[in-house]
Structures are given as C-alpha cells and as structure tokens.
C-alpha positions in Angstrom: 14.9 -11.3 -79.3 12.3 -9.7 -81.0 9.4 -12.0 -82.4 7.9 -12.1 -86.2 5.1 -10.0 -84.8 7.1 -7.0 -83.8 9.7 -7.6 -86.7 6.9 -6.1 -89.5 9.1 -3.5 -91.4 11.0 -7.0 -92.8 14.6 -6.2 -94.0 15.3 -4.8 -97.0 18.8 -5.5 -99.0 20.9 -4.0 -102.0 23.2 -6.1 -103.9 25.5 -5.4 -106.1 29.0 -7.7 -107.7 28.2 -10.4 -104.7 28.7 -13.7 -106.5 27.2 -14.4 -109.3 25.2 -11.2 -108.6 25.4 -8.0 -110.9 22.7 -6.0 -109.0 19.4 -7.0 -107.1 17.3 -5.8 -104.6 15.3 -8.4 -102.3 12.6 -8.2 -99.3 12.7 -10.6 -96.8 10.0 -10.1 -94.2 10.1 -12.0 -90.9 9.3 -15.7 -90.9 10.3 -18.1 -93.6 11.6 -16.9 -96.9 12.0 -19.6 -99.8 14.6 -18.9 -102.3 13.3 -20.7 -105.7 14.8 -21.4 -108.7 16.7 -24.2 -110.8 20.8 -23.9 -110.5 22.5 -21.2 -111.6 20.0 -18.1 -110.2 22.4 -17.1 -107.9 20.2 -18.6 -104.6 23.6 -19.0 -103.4 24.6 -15.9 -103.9 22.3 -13.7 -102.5 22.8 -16.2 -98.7 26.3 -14.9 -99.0 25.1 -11.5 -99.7 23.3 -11.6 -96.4 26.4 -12.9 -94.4 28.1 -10.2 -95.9 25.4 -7.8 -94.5 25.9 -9.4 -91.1 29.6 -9.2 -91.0 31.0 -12.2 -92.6 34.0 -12.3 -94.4 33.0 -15.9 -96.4 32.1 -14.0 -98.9 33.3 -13.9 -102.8 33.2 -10.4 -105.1 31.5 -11.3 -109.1 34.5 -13.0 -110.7 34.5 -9.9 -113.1 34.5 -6.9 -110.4 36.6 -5.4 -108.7 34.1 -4.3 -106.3 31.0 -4.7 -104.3 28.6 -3.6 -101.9 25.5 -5.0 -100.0 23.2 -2.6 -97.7 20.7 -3.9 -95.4 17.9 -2.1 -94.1 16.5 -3.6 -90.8 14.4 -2.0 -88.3 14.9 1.4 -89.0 18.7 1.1 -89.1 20.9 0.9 -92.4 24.0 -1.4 -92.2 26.4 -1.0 -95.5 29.4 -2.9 -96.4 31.9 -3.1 -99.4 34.0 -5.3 -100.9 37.2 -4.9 -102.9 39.5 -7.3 -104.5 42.6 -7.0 -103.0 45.3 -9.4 -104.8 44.2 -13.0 -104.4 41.3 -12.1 -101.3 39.0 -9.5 -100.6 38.9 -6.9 -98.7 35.8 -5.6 -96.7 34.9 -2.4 -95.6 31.8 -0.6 -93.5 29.4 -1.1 -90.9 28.1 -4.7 -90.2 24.8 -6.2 -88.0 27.1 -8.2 -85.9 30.5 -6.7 -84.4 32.4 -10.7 -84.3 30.6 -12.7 -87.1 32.6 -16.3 -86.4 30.2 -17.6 -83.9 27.4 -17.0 -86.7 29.4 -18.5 -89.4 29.6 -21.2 -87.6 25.7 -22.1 -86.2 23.6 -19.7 -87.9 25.0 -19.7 -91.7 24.2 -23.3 -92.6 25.5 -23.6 -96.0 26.8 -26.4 -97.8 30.5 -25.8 -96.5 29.4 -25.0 -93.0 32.1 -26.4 -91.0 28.7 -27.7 -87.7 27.2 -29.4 -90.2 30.1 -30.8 -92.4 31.5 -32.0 -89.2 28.9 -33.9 -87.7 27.9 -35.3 -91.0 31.8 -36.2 -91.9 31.8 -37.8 -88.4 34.1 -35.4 -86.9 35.1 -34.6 -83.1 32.1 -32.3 -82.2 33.6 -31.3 -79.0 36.2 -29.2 -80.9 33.5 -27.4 -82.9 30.7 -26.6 -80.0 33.3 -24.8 -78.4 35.5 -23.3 -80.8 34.1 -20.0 -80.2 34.5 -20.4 -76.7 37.7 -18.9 -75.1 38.9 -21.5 -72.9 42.2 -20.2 -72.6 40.9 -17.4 -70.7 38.2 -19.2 -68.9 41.5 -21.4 -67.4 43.4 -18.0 -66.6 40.9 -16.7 -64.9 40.5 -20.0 -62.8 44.2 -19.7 -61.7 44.2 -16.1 -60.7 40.8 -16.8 -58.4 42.7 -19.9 -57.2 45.2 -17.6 -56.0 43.3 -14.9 -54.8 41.4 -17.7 -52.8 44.9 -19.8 -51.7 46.2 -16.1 -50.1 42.9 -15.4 -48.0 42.6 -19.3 -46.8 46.6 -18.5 -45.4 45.3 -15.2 -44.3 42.4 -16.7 -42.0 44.7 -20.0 -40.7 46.9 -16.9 -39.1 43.9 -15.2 -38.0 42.6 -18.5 -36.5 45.4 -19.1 -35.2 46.2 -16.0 -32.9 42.7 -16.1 -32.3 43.3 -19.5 -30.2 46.5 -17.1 -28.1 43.3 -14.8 -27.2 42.5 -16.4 -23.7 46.0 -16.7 -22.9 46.8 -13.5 -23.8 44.0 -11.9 -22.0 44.9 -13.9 -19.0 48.6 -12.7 -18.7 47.6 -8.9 -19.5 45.0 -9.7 -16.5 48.0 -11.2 -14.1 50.4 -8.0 -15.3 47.6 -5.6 -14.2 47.3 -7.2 -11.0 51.0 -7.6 -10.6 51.1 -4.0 -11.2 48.9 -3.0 -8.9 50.3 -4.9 -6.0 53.9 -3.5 -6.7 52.5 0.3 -6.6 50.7 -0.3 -3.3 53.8 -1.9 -2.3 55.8 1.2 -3.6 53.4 3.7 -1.5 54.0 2.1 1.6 57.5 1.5 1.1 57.0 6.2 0.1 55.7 6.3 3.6 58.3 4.5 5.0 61.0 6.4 3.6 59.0 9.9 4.5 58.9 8.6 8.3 62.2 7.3 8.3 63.6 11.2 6.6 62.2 12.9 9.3 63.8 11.0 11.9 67.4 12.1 10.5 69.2 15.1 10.6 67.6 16.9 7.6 70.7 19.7 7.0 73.5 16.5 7.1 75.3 16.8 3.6 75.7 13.4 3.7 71.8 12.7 3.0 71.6 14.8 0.2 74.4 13.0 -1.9 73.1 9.9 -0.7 69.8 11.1 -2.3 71.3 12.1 -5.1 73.6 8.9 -5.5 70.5 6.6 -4.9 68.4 8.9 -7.6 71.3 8.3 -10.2 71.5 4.4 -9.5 67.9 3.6 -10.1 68.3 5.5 -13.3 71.0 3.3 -14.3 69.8 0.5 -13.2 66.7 0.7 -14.9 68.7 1.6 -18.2 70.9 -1.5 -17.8 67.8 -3.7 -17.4 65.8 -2.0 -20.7 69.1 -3.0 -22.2 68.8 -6.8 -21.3 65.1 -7.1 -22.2 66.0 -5.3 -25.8 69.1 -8.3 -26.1 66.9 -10.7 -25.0 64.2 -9.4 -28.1 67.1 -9.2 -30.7 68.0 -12.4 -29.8 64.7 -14.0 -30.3 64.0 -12.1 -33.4 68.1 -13.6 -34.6 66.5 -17.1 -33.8 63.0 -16.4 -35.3 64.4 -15.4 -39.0 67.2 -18.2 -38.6 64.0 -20.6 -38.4 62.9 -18.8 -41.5 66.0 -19.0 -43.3 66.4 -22.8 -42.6 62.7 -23.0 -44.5 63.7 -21.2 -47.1 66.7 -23.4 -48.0 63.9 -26.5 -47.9 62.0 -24.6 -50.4 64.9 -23.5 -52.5 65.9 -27.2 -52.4 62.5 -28.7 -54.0 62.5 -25.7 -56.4 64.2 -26.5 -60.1 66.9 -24.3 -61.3 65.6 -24.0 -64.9 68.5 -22.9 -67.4 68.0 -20.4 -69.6 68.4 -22.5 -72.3 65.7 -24.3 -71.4 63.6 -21.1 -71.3 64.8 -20.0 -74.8 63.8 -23.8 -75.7 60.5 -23.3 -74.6 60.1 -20.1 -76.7 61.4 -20.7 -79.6 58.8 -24.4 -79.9 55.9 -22.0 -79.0 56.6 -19.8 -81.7 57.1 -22.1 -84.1 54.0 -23.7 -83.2 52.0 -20.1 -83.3 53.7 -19.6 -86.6 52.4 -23.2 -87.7 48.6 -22.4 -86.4 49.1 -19.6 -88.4 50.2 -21.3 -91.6 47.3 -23.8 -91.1 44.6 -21.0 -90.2 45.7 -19.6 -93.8 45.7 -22.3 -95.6 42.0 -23.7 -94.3 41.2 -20.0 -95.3 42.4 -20.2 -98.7 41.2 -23.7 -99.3 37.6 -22.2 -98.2 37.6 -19.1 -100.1 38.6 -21.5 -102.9 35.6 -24.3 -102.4 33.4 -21.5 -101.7 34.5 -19.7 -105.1 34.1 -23.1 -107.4 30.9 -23.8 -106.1 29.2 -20.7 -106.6 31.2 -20.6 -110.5 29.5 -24.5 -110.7 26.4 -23.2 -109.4 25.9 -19.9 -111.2 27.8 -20.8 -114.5 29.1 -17.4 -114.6 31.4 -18.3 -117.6 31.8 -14.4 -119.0 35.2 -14.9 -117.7 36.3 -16.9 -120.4 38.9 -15.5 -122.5 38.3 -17.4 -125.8 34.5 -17.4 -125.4 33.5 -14.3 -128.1 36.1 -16.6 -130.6 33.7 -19.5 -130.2 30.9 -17.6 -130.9 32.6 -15.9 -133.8 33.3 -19.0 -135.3 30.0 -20.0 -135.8 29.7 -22.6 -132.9 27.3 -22.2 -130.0 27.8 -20.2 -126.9 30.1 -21.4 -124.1 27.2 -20.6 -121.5 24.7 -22.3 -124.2 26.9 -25.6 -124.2 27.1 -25.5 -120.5 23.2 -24.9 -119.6 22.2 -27.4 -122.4 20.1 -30.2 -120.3 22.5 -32.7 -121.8 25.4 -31.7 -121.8 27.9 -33.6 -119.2 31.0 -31.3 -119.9 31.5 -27.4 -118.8 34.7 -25.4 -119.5 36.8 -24.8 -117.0 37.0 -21.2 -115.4 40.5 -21.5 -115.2 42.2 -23.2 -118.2 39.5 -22.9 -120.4 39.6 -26.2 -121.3 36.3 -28.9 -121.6 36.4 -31.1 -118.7 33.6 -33.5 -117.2 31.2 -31.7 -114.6 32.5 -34.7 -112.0 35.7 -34.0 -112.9 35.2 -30.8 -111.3 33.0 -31.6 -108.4 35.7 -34.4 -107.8 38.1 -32.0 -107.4 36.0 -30.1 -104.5 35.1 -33.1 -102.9 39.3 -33.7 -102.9 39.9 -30.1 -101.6 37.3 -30.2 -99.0 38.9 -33.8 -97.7 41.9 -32.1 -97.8 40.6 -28.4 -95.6 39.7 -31.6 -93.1 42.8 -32.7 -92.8 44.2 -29.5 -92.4 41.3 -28.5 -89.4 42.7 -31.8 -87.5 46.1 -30.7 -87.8 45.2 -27.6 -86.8 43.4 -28.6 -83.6 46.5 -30.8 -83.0 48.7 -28.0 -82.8 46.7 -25.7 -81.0 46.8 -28.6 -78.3 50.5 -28.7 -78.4 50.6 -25.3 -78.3 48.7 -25.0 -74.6 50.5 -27.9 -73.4 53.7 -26.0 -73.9 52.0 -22.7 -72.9 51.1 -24.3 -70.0 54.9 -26.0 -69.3 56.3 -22.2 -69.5 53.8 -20.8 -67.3 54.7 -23.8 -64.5 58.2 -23.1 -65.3 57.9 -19.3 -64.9 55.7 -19.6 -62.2 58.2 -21.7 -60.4 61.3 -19.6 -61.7 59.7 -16.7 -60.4 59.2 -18.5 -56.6 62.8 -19.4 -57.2 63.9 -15.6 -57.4 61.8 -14.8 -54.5 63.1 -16.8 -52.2 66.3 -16.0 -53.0 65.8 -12.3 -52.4 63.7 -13.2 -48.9 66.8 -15.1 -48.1 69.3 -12.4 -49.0 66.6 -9.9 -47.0 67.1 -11.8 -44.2 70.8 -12.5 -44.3 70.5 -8.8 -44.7 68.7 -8.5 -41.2 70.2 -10.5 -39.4 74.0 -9.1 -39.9 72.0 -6.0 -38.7 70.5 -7.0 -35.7 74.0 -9.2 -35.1 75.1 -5.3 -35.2 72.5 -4.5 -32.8 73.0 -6.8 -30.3 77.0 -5.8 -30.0 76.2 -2.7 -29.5 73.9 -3.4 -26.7 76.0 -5.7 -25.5 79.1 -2.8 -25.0 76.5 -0.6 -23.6 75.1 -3.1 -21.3 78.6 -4.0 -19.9 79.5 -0.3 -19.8 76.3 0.0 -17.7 77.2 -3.1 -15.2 80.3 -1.2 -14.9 78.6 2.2 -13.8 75.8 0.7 -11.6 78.7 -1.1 -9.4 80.8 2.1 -9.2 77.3 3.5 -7.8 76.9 0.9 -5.9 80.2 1.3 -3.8 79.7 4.9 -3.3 76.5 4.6 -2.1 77.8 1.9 0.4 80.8 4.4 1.1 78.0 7.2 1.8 76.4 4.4 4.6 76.3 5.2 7.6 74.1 3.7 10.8 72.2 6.6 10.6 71.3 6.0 7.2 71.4 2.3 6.8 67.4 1.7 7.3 66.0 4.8 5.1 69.3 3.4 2.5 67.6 0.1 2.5 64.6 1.2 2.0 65.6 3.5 -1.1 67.0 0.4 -2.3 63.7 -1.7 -2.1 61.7 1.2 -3.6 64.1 1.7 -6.4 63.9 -2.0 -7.5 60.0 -1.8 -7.5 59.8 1.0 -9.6 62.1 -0.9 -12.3 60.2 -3.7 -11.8 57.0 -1.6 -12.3 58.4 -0.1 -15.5 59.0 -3.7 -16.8 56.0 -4.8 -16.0 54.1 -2.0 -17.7 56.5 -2.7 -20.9 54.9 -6.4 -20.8 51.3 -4.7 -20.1 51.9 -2.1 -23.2 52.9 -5.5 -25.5 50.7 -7.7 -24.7 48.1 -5.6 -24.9 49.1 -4.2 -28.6 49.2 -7.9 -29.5 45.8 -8.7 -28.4 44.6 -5.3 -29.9 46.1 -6.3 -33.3 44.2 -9.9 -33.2 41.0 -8.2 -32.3 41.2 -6.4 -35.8 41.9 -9.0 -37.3 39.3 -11.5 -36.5 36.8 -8.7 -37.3 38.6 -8.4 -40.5 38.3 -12.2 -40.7 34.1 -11.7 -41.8 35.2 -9.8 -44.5 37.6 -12.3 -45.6 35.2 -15.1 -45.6 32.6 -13.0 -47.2 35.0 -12.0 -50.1 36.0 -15.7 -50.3 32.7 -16.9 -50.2 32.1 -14.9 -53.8 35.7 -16.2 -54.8 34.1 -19.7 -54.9 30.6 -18.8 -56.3 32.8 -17.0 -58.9 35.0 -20.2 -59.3 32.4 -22.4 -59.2 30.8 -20.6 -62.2 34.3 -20.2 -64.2 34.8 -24.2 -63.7 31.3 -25.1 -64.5 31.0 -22.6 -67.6 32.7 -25.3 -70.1 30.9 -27.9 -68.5 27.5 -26.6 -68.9 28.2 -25.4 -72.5 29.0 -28.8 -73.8 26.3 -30.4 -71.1 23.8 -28.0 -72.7 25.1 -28.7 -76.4 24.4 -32.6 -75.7 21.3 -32.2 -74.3 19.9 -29.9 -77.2 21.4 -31.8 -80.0 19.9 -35.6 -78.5 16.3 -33.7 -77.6 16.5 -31.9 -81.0 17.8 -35.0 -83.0 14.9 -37.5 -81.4 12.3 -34.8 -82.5 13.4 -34.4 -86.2 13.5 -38.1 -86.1 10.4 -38.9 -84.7 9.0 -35.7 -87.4 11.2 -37.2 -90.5 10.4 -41.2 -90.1 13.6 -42.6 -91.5 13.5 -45.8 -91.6 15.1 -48.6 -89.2 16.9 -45.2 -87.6 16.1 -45.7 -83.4 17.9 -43.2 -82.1 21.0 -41.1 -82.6 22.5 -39.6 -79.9 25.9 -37.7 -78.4 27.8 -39.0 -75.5 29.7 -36.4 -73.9 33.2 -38.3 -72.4 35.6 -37.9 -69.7 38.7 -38.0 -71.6 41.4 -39.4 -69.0 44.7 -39.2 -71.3 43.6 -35.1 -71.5 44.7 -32.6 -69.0 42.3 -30.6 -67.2 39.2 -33.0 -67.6 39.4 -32.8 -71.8 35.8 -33.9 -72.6 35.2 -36.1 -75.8 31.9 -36.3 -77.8 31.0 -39.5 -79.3 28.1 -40.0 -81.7 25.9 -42.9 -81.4 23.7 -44.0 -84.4 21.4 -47.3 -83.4 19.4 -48.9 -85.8 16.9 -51.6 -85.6 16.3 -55.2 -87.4 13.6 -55.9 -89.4 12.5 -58.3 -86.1 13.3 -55.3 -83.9 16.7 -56.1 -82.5 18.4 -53.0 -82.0 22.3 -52.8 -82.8 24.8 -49.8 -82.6 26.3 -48.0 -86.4 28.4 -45.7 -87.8 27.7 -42.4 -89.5 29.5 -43.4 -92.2 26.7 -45.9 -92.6 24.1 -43.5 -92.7 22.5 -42.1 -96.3 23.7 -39.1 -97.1 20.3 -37.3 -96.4 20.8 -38.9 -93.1 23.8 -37.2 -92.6 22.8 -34.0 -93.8 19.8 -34.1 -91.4 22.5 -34.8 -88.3 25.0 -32.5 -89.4 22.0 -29.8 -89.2 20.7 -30.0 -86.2 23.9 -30.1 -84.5 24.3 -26.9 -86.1 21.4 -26.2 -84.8 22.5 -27.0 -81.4 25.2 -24.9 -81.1 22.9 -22.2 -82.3 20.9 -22.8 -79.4 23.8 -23.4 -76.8 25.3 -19.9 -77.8 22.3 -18.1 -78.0 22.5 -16.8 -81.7 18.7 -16.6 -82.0 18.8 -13.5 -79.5 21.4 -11.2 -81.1 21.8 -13.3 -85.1 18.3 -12.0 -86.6 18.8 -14.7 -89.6 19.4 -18.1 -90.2 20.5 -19.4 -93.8 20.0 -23.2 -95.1 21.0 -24.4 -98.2 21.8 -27.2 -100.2 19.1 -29.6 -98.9 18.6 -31.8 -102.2 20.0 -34.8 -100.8 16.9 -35.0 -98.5 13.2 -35.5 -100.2 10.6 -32.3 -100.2 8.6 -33.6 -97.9 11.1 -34.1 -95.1 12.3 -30.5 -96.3 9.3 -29.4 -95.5 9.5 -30.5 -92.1 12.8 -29.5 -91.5 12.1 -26.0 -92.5 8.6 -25.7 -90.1 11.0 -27.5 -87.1 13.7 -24.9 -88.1 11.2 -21.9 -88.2 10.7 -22.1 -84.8 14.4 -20.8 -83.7 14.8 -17.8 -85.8 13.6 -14.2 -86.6 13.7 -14.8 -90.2 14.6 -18.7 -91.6 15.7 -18.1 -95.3 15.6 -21.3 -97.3 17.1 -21.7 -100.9 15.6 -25.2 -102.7 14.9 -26.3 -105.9 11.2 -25.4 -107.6 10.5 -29.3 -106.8 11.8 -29.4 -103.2 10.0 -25.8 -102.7 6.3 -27.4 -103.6 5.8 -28.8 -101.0 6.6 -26.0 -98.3 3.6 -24.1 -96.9 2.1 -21.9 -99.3 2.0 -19.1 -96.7 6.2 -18.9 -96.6 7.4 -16.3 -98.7 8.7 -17.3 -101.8 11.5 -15.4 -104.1 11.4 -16.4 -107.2 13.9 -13.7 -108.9 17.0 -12.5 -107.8 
C-alpha cells in the first residue's frame, strides 16, 4: 500500500450527469478530504462519483441524462467510465481502479445504505456479512477433493506397509529356494557322472540304448510340461478364489449402497433450480429496492426538482418556484419527484425508512435460501457421489464375473491338456520299461532320478523368478512410500490452511472489531457504555461447524453495576458508531487498505462534531485517502490541516 508520503500527485476526477452532478472537477490529495456544505450540494454525489471511478455499479446517472461519465486520474494512470440509462437501470461502461468492486462496496464505501454498517447498527447476523465476499462454497470443494487425494494415498501406504511386513519372509524363502537349488544341481552333477560312468560300461553301438535315450529325453519333456501344467491350474485356481473373495465384498458394498431413483434425482434438480431461480429473484429485487433508496435519497438530498413536469406552469402563474418552496428554511412540504404532488418531507423519508425495512427482509430471506440451496447442493452431491460408487461396483463386479468365466475357460483347457499329458507320460512310461533290460536297468534308473531333478530344478527356479519379482516390486514401492508421505505431508498443510481459512477470517474479524470498538469507545466517552463486543459461536444445529456472531452491548449503573443490553437500546449515534467500525473491520480482515486507495463516510449527523472529529482522525489511520462529507457545523471542528472542499 503506498503511504500519504509517496501518494503526492493526489487524484484528480471529472464528473459529469453523476447524481445531482451536471459537471465538476475535484482534487483530492492523500490524507483526509472534508466535503462541506449544507444539503443539497451534491456531497453525496460526488462519493458515488468516486465508487463509480473504482468500479461500482451503486451508482445513479442525473435524473435528466441519459448519460454520464467520471475519469479519474491517479498516479499517473487514467481510469474512465460511463454511464447510460438503459430502461429502468444503468448501464456502465470502461476501465475501473478495481477489477471486482463488491468487497469495496461493502467495507470501504461507508455510506448511509452501506449494508456493514446498516447491519451492525440494525442488529443484524454479522457472520453473514464479514464473509459474504468470501467463497465458501469453493473453500468446502476444495477441502473434499484434498480429502480425497489424502484418503487414496493413506490406502496406498497401508498396502505398502503391509507387503513391507512379507519382506523378511519373502527374503527368507527366496534364500531357502537358492539353497534348495543349489543342492539339487550338485545333486544333478553327480547323478551326470554317474550316468557317464555307467554309459561307458555298456555296449555303446546297441540300438536299444539309443531309443532308450531318446524315449527317456522325450519323457522328461513331458513330464516337465505336465507339471507346468499343474502349477498354472493350481495359480488359476487361486486367482478363481481370490476375485470370488472380491466379488463376495462387492455384494456387501452394493448392499449398504442406496439405489436412488431417478425420480428422486430429477426431484433434487428441479428444488435446486427453483431455489437458484428464487436467489435470483431476491438478488434483483434487493437490487432494485437499493438502486431505488439510493435514487430518493440523493433526489431528498440534492432537491434536484428540474424534473417536474408542471414546474415552468407554477412559475408562470405568478407563484414561487418549486425548488424556491422546497429550499425555503420553513417549509415542511416538498413535491414529489414522481407524482408531482405536495407531500410532507417525513412522509417521504417514511417511505425510505419502510423500503429499507423491507430490502432487510428481503437480505434474510435471501440468506435463507442460499442456505437451503447448499443443503440440497450438498444432498445431490452425497447422492451422486454414492450413485456413482453404486455404478462402479457394479461394473467391477460385472469385470470380474467377466474374469472369472474366462479363467473358468482357462482352467478346462488346462485341465484337457493336463489329462491328455498324464495320458502320454504313462504311454512313455511303458515303453521305456518295455526298452529295460538288465543291462540297462541301473544307467535307466539313474536317467530317471536325473530327469526328476531337473523338473524339480525348473520349478524351483519358477518359485525363485516369483518370489523374487514380488520382493523387487515391494522394494519400489517402499521407496515410492517417502514420496507419498512427503506429498501427503503438503496435502495436510494444504488442508489445514483450507479448514482454518474461514476460521481465521471471522476469528480475525472478531478480534479487530472488539480491539477497534474498545478504542473508539475509550476515544468517544459515551456515557454508561462499558464495553461492546462480538462473540463469535459454535452453531451446533449448522452443518459443517456454522459459526454465529453475537453482539454484546454492557452498560453500567449509576453505582457501577454492570448489566448486559441490546442494540436496539443504544442511541442512534451509538449505533452509527458500531455499525462503522464493524465496517471498518471487515475492511481490515480483507485487506481493502492495500489494493482500495479510498475510503468514503457519510452521513454522520447523528453523532456530535466533536466525536466526528475523532472518528475521522481514528479512521485516517487505515486509508490512503479518508474522504469525509459533513455538515459546515460538524466540519468545524475537524483539524484545520484536512482538506476541505467547499464546492462541487
């Protein structure tokens, strides 16, 4: 934020049709600038004209244009909008200080109908307000997909954990199976020997021996096929039992998982639209009924009464001037800007008073329906969430019913080939015994013994090669596991902020607002006030720990006994002073004085000048430039060094 000091230039604006405005050109350098003048100089007017310079749309065009235009000059860069009547609005157009402007309108634009300060001082839920600009909705969404993202790596690392405990054993058997190994090939190479000695000792041209060679060759071949056969019907047939474990799961979780019509669905949608299409409704109609207090404040204030249609006929008549009757120090009537008719000034200021009651009544429905509305935004996410599951598990269980007709497949076919094999190896089996002779019985024998080790060799090698892929794939993945807890070490920094973000918006908004209010109290001396003071509250009717703000007001005895009030007991310059600093809270809380250059106050006569006075040096201290429209007797006593604009 840059400070008075380095803010010299000032900023410059150009006015034209805004309000009660017809064209004006005002300086306001950094600091504190005091707008005063008696009613009707267009004060008012020229705030608006700088919210419409910072991108506000709370803005009204002169009741007799059809457009307008402010320009602000500010540090070098030029920032020009316009305004057009378009049927019962306005329409704005060009380049604005601030790219979103409702987070300004809200705590930095304290006008009379500034919803911060009319809420506080009305008594209203604060809560609601402090974090209106606040996107909760999406803080929440993000919370659930990091929840997520978290749940899936905690599973990840139990697996990981888990095979890591099979480590030892693993290692162990692929130990034993190396050992195993290497006793059967020594076993093998003496057995070799064996045969070579016992080959040399028969007759090495007999016919016989080389068929029996050749048969003995062709039966260790089958033999081993037959048992590679087994082992793969034994692996099918844990694999059939593995996934029918699975499947049997799957039904569990089907079974606790609702099977939501799709009536029910369309239910859901159509209540959620209508309640979007009711938010809408009431986000127009709080609109309208601002744009309209707005609009008869600044007519009451500016007594911009050129409109009137039968106001040259007066003066032709001979009588005085509309605008003369209505300025006249005595006169308790003024004619109405839209019937023309004479009606009492309280009539009309009755009438705003009854339309601001009512844009109340229409903000609490409001909030009420934008609380429906997430509940049932949140019932359709559960219920899609779950539908969703629902479908999944289904097609997992159709994968699998899939698989396992396949491998049902699989296993016949092994089966036929497996008896097929038996079949062959005892055909073998006989001619080899037919080829037996007692010349051949010992070196037959021992071809037997060495044919079996050399199966059993391959199976054991088969058990070395899988057990040793298994504890290669668990090595990877406990070194993958760092990574995993590193990445979900940020998950729950990142969660941790995301969950504490509301909490330390409205902690910080409670904090600022009771340090803030005991100062101004302490600065303003009202009397018999002690202390007033928000409570922020763990709603437990709400979902998702709803928070509550509760204004306290205590007040003290003449004998000093302090007891507990209401607001609606306070004076009204009591109120006002509340109502503005928890504006000035949430200007704080969402940092508006490092990107909102000014802050606006108006309306203040309900409070005495010299209190004024104090509020405007406490308020000075928050903002780049603090611009102030009072009345010439509430602007005496203000520092003589604040600027002061007396025309506008």
């Amino acid at each position: 934020m840059a400070t008075p000091e380095q803010l010299t230039d000032g900023a410059h604006f150009d006015v034209e049709n805004i309000g009660g405005i017809d064209h004006t050109e005002v300086d306001i350098p950094p600091g504190v600038t005091v707008l005063t003048g008696k009613n009707a100089t267009n004060r008012t007017s020229f705030l608006h004209s700088i919210m419409a310079a910072m991108g506000s749309e709370r803005v009204s065009l002169k009741g007799d244009a059809e457009d307008g235009r402010v320009k602000l000059t500010l540090d070098g860069a030029t920032y020009e909008r316009t305004l057009t009547r378009a049927g019962d609005g306005v329409s704005f157009e060009g380049d604005a200080y601030l790219e979103d402007p409702e987070v300004a309108d809200l705590f930095a634009f304290l006008l009379e109908t500034n919803d911060a300060r009319q809420a506080a001082a009305r008594g209203e839920q604060l809560r609601d307000v402090i974090m209106r600009p606040v996107d909760v909705d999406a803080i929440r969404s993000e919370i659930r997909r990091l929840e997520e993202e978290k749940d899936g790596i905690n599973d990840e690392l139990a697996r990981i954990e888990s095979k890591k405990r099979e480590l030892p054993e693993l290692e162990q058997r692929r130990t034993q199976l190396r050992e195993k190994i290497e006793n059967k090939r020594e076993e093998l190479a003496d057995l070799e020997d064996d045969i070579d000695d016992s080959s040399r000792d028969v007759e090495e041209g007999r016919k016989e021996q080389a068929e029996l060679e050749e048969k003995l060759q062709e039966l260790r071949s089958t033999r081993s096929e037959l048992e590679s056969v087994r082992r793969k019907i034994e692996r099918q047939e844990e694999s059939i039992s593995s996934l029918k474990r699975e499947q049997n799961e799957l039904e569990d979780d089907l079974e606790e998982l609702p099977e939501t019509p799709m009536g029910d669905h369309r239910d859901l949608e159509s209540e959620i639209e209508r309640l979007r299409g009711e938010r809408q409704d009431l986000n127009s109609e709080i609109n309208e009924l601002r744009s309209l207090i707005q609009y008869n404040e600044e007519r009451l204030e500016a007594e911009d009464y050129d409109l009137l249609e039968d106001g040259g006929a007066a003066a032709e008549s001979g009588e005085s001037s509309v605008t003369d009757q209505l300025v006249a120090s005595d006169s308790e009537t003024v004619v109405c800007w839209t019937c023309g008719s004479s009606v009492e000034r309280e009539q009309i200021e009755s009438t705003i008073e009854r339309l601001k009651s009512l844009r109340t009544e229409k903000v609490e429905d409001l909030n009420d329906v934008k609380s429906r509305l997430e509940d049932r935004k949140e019932q359709q996410r559960e219920a899609t969430k779950k539908q969703r599951k629902r479908s999944e598990i289904k097609q997992k269980f159709e994968d699998i019913e899939s698989e396992l007709d396949r491998r049902d497949e699989q296993i016949d076919a092994l089966k036929a080939n497996r008896e097929s094999l038996t079949d062959e190896v005892e055909d073998l089996e006989s001619e080899v015994d037919s080829l037996e002779s007692a010349d051949f019985e010992e070196i037959l024998s021992l071809h037997k013994e060495a044919n079996q080790l050399e199966f059993e060799i391959d199976s054991l090698e088969s058990d070395l090669d899988e057990v040793t892929e298994e504890i290669e794939s668990i090595e990877d993945d406990v070194e993958r596991a760092e990574d995993l807890r590193e990445k979900r070490a940020e998950l729950v920094d990142e969660l941790t902020d995301q969950r504490t973000k509301i909490d330390q918006i409205e902690a910080e908004a409670v904090d600022s607002f009771n340090e803030h209010m005991e100062s101004i109290l302490d600065l303003l001396g009202y009397e018999n006030i002690e202390r007033i003071w928000i409570e922020r509250i763990e709603d437990a009717g709400a979902s998702e720990g709803q928070t509550r703000f509760e204004l306290h007001i205590v007040r003290t005895t003449e004998n000093g006994a302090a007891y507990e009030d209401t607001i609606a007991h306070l004076s009204e310059s009591e109120r006002e002073v509340t109502g503005l600093i928890f504006a000035l809270a949430g200007y704080l809380v969402h940092d508006l004085h490092e990107t909102v250059p000014f802050m606006l106050l108006d309306s203040l006569e309900a409070i005495d000048s010299d209190r004024i006075a104090r509020l405007v040096e406490y308020f000075a201290d928050y903002a780049d430039y603090l611009v102030v429209a009072l009345l010439p007797e509430d602007a005496q006593a203000l520092d003589d060094d604040f600027t002061r604009v007396t025309s506008i």
